[in-house]
C-alpha positions in Angstrom: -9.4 -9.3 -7.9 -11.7 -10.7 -5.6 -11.7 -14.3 -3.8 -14.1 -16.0 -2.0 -14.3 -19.3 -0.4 -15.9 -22.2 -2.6 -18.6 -23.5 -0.8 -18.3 -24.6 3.1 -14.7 -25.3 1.9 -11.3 -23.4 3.4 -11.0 -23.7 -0.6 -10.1 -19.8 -2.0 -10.3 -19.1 -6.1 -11.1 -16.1 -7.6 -14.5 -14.6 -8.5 -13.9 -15.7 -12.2 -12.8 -18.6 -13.4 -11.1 -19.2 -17.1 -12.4 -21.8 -18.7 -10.4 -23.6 -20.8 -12.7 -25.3 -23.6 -11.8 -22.7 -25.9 -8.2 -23.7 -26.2 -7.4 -27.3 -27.6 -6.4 -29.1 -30.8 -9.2 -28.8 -32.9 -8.9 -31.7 -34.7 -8.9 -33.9 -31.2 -12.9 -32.5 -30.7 -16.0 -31.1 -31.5 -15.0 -27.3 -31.7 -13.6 -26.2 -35.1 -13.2 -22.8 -33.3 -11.0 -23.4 -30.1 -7.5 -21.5 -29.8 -3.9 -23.4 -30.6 -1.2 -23.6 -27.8 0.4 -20.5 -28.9 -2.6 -18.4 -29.4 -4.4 -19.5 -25.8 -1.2 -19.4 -23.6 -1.5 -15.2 -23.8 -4.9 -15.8 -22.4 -3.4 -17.6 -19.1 -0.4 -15.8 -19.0 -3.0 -12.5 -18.5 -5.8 -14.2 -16.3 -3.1 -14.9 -13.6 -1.8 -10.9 -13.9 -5.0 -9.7 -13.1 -5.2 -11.9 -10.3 -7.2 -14.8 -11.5 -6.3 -18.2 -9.7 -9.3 -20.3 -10.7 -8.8 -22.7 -14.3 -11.6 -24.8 -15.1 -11.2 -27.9 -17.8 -12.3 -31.0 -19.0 -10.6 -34.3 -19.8 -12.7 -34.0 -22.6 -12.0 -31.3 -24.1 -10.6 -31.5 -27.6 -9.2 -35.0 -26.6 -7.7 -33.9 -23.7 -5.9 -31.4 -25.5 -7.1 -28.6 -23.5 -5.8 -30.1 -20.2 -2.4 -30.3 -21.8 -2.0 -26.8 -22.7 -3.3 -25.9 -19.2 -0.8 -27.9 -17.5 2.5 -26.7 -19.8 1.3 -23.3 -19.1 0.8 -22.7 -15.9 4.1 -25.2 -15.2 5.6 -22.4 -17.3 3.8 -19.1 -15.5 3.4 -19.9 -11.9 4.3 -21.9 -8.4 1.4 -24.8 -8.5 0.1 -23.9 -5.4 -0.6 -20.7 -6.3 -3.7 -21.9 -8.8 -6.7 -23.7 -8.1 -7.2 -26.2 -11.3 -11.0 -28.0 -11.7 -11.2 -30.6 -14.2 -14.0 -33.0 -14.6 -14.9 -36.6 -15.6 -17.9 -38.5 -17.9 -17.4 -38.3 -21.5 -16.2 -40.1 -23.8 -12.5 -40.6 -24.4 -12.3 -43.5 -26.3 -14.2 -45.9 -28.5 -16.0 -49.4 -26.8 -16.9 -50.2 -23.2 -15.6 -48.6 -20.0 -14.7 -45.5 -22.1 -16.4 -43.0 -20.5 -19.2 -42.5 -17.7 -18.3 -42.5 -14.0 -17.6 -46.1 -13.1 -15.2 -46.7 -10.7 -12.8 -48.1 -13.9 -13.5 -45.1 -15.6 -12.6 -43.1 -12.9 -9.9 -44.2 -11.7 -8.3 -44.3 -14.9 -9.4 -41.2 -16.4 -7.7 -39.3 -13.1 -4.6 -40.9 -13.8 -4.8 -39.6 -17.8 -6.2 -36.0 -16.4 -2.8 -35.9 -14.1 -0.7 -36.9 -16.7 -1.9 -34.2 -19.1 -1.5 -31.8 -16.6 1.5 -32.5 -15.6 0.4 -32.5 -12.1 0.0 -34.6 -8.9 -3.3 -33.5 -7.9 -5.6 -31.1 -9.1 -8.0 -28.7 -6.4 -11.2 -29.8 -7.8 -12.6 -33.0 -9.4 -15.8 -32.5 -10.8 -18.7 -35.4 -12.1 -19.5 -33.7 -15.4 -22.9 -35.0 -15.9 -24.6 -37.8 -14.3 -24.5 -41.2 -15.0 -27.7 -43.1 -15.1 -25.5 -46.7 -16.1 -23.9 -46.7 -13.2 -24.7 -47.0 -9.8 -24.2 -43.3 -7.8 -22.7 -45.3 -4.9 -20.1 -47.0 -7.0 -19.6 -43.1 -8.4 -19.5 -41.5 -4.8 -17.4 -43.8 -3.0 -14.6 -44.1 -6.2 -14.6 -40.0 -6.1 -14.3 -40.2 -2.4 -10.7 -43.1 -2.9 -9.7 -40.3 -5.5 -9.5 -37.7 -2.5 -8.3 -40.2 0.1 -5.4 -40.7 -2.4 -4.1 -37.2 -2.8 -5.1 -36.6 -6.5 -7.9 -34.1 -5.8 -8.2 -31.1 -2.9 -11.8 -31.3 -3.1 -14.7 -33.0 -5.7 -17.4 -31.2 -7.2 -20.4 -31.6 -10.0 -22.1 -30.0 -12.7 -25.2 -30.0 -14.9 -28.4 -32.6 -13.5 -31.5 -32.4 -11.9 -31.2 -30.4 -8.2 -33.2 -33.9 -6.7 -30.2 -36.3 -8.2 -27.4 -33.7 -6.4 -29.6 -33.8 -2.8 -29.4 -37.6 -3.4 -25.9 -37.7 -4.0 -25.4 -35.0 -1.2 -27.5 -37.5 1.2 -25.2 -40.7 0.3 -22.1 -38.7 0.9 -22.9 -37.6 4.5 -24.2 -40.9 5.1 -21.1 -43.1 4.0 -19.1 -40.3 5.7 -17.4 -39.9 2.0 -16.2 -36.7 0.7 -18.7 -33.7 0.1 -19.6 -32.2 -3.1 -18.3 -28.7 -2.5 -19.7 -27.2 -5.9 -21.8 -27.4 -8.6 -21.2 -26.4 -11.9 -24.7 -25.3 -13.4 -26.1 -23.6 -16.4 -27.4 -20.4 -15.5 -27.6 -17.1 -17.4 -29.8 -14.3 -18.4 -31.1 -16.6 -21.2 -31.1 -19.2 -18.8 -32.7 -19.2 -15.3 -34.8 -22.3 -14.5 -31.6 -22.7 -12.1 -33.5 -20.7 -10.1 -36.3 -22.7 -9.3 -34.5 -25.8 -7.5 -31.0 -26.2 -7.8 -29.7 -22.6 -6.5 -31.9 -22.8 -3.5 -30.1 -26.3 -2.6 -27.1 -25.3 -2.8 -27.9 -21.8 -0.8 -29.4 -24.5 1.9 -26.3 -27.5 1.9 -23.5 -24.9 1.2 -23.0 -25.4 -1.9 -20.5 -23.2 -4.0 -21.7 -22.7 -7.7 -19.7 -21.9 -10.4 -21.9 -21.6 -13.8 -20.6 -22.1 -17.3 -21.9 -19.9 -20.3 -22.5 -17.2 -17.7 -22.8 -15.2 -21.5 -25.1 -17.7 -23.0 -22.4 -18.7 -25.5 -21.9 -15.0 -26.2 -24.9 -14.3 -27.2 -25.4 -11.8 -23.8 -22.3 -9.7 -25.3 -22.8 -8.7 -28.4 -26.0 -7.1 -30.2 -28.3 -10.0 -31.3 -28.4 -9.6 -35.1 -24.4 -9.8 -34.4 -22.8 -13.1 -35.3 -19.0 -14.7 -34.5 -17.1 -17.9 -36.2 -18.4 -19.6 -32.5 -22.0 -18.7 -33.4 -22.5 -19.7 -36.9 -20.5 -23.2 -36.0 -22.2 -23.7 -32.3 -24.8 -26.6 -33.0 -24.8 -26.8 -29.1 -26.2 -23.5 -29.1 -29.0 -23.9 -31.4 -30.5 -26.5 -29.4 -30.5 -24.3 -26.2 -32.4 -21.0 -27.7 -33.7 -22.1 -30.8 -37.7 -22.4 -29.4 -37.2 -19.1 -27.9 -35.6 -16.6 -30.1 -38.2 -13.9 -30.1 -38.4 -13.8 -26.1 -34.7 -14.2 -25.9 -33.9 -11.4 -28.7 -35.9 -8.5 -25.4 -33.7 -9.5 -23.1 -30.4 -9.2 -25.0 -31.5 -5.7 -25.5 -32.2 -5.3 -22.3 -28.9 -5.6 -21.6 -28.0 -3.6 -24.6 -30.1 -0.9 -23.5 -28.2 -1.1 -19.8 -24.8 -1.0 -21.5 -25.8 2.0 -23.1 -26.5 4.1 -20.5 -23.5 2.8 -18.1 -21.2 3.3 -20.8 -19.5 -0.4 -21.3 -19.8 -3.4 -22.7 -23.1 -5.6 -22.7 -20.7 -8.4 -21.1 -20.2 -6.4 -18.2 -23.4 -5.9 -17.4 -24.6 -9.8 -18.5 -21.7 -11.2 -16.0 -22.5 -8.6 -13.4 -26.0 -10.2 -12.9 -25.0 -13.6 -12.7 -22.3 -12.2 -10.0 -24.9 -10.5 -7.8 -27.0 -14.0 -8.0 -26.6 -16.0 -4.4 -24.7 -18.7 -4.1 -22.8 -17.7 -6.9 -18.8 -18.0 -6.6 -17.1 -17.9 -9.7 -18.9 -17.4 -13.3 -16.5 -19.5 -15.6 -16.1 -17.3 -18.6 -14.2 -18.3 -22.0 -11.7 -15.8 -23.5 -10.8 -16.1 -27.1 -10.1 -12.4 -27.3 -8.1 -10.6 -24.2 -11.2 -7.9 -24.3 -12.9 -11.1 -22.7 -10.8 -11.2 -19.6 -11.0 -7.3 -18.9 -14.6 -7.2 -19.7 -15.0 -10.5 -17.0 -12.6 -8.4 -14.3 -14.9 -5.2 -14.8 -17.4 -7.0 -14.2 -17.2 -7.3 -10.5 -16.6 -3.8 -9.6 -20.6 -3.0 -11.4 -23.5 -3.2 -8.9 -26.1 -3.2 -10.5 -29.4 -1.1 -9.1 -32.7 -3.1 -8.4 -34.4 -1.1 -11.1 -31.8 -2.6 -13.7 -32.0 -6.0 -12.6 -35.7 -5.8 -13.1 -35.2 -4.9 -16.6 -33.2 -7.2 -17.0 -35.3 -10.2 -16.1 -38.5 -8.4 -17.7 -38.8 -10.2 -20.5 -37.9 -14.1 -19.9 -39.7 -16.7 -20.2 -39.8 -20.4 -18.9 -37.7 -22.3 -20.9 -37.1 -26.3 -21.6 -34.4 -27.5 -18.8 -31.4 -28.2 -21.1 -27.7 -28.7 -20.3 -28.0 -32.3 -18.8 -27.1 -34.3 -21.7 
């Protein structure tokens, strides 16, 4: 396994991250397809053998279910401050006002809940999981910044919005002299690369660690693309991102097909490999519902992929709507 630091931080994690959406109680959320206790804790058990430190979750998350198996497990597998666990904050929890967003009330409590199902003091990373345009981003920042200065977070980090609201937020922080964003948590994939225009270079510029979710475009990077899975023919999410673009979408997966191929291994390998060679790239956080996943994501880093391949690769995209905000 490989490590690298996250960001400007002295923060280590491995160079992939599991992400833990997959496992939950499925009747607690929106994914008739995640993983019970007992099937996902094999999944953990393996990520930390082959080295992986680096657990990514949500409080969200099948009601917060998937932050509970996260916490019994690793309580279970592993000394705490051998594992970097990333959670994040935003949606909705419970019915009526102040039940989700980034308020200060909302976060504040929902830190307190996310520690409780962990079964943990702190976590390493607290992430804003989308922005919140009811709230004020001061009253956000300087609530995130208490959470640090209080001990339940290491460090704080955020995902999907728009590169000019993350250079604001960026701006406010240095100014106040609050804690820094250390990550971002983006969408970017062979599928998906308008990424590239803004928000990567901003984080290359301010240090900035990211750490993109659906690095396999909700799978559909690692398997043929007349192939389909329970995930695929359930995934409403995932209809929305590609469904304008199938016929442009449908060259690139065999691209990587065709890659595959000739290397001899599986298109995952060759999807994740890009998005590992892509600066400032950290940690891809890839779901595992099948072990295969986890070796695939581990062989992953040891393929360098030639300039000639990565051309191919990107041959056939096209621009794309920004999605992943909401």
């Amino acid at each position: 396994m490989e490590y690298r630091r996250l960001g400007r931080s002295g923060l280590e994690v491995s160079r992939i991250c599991l992400g833990c959406m997959s496992y939950g109680v499925g009747e607690r959320g929106h994914h008739p397809w995640v993983l019970a206790e007992s099937e996902a804790r094999p999944f953990i058990r393996r990520a930390l053998d082959m080295g992986i430190n680096f657990f990514d979750t949500a409080n969200v998350y099948s009601g917060g279910s998937s932050e509970e198996i996260l916490g019994r497990a690793l309580k279970d597998f592993v000394s705490r401050e051998e594992v970097v666990i990333a959670t994040k904050v935003h949606g909705r929890m419970r019915p009526g006002p102040n039940g989700a967003g980034l308020s200060r009330k909302a976060i504040l409590h929902e830190i307190d809940q996310s520690l409780k199902r962990l079964g943990t003091d702190y976590v390493d990373l607290y992430q804003i999981h989308r922005w919140d345009y009811q709230t004020p981003i001061e009253e956000t920042l300087e609530a995130l910044d208490e959470v640090v200065k209080a001990g339940k977070a290491r460090y704080i980090g955020a995902s999907s919005m728009h590169a000019w609201q993350f250079m604001k937020a960026l701006a406010l922080q240095r100014q106040h002299g609050w804690a820094q964003f250390i990550s971002m948590q983006n969408y970017v994939n062979l599928l998906y690369r308008e990424e590239e225009r803004e928000m990567l270079p901003l984080c290359r510029e301010e240090g900035v660690g990211v750490i993109p979710w659906s690095p396999l475009a909700r799978g559909r990077l690692a398997r043929p693309w007349n192939q389909a899975t329970a995930r695929s023919e359930t995934d409403q999410f995932a209809r929305t991102l590609y469904q304008k673009t199938e016929e442009e979408d449908r060259r690139v997966v065999e691209a990587v097909e065709a890659v595959a191929r000739e290397r001899g291994v599986p298109m995952a390998q060759i999807a994740l490999a890009w998005v590992l060679q892509k600066s400032p790239v950290v940690a891809p956080i890839v779901g595992a519902t099948r072990l295969q996943h986890l070796e695939d994501a581990v062989a992953a880093l040891t393929i360098q992929l030639t300039e000639d391949e990565i051309a191919r690769l990107e041959a056939h995209y096209v621009p794309h709507a920004v999605v992943g905000f909401e």
